[in-house]
C-alpha positions in Angstrom: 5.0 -18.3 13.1 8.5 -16.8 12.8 8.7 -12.8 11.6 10.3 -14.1 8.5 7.6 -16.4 7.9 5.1 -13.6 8.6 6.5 -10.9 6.7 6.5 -13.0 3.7 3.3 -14.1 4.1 2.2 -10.2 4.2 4.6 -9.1 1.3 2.9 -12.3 -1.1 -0.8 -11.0 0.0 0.5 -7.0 -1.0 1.1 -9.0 -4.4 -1.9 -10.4 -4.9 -3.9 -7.5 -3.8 -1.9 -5.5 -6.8 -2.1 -8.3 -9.1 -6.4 -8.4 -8.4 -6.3 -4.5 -8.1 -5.1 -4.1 -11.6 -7.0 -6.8 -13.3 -9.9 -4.8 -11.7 -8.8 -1.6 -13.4 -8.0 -3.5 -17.0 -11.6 -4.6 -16.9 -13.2 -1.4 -15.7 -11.2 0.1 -18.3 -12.1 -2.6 -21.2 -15.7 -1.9 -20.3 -15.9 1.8 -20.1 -13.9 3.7 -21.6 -14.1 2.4 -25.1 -17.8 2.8 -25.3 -17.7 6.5 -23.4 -15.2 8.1 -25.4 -15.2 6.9 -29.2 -11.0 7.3 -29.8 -10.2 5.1 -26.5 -8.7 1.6 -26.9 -8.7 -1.3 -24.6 -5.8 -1.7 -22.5 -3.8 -4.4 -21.4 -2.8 -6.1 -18.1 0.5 -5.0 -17.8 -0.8 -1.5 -19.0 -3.2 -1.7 -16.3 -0.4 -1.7 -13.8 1.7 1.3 -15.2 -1.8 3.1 -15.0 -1.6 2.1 -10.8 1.5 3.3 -10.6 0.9 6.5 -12.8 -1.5 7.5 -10.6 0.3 6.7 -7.2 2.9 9.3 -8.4 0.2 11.7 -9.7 -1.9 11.7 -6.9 0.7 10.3 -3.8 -0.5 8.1 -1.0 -4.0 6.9 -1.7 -6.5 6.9 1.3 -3.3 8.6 3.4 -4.1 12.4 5.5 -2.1 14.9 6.6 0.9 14.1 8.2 0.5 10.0 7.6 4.2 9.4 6.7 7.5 10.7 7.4 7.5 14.5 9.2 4.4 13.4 11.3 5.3 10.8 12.9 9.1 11.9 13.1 8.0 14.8 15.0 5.4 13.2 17.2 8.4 10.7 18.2 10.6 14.0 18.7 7.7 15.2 21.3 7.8 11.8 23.2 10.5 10.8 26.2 12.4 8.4 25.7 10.6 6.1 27.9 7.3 6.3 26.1 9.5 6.2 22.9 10.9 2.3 23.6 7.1 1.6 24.9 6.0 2.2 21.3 8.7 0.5 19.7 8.6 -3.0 21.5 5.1 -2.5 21.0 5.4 -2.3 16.7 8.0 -4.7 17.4 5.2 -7.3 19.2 3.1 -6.6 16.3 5.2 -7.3 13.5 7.1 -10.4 15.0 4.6 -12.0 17.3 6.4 -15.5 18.5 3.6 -18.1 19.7 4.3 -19.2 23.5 
């Protein structure tokens, strides 16, 4: 499978997996809510999704620690030589573009 074809494949399953996620949340929401607090309304689908987003900017990375993106891993590639450095990157690059021999 070529890294294009891969990559796609990934970015189509990241889709689904938001698409499912906030269907999830819509029904969660539908059940709940409305019956827990008396002045809530239902939502809908597309409102489920700016409620995922919403609370990716409110509450950042979810499931991410200390140091997961950016700085962290800027600074621990800093900290390497430059031989361990490329031994890292062919070995991201092997994962991401695997070519079948």
């Amino acid at each position: 499978m070529s890294c294009k074809m891969r990559c796609a494949r990934i970015a189509v399953l990241a889709v689904a997996g938001i698409a499912a996620l906030g269907w999830v949340v819509m029904q969660l929401w539908n059940w709940l809510l409305p019956v827990v607090f008396t002045g809530a309304h239902t939502i809908g689908y597309v409102q489920a999704i700016g409620l995922l987003a919403l609370c990716k900017i409110l509450f950042g990375s979810m499931g991410c620690h200390k140091g997961c993106h950016g700085r962290g891993h800027q600074r621990h590639l800093e900290e390497m030589t430059p031989e361990e450095r490329e031994k890292v990157q062919s070995g991201l690059r092997r994962f991401c573009c695997r070519s079948k021999s």
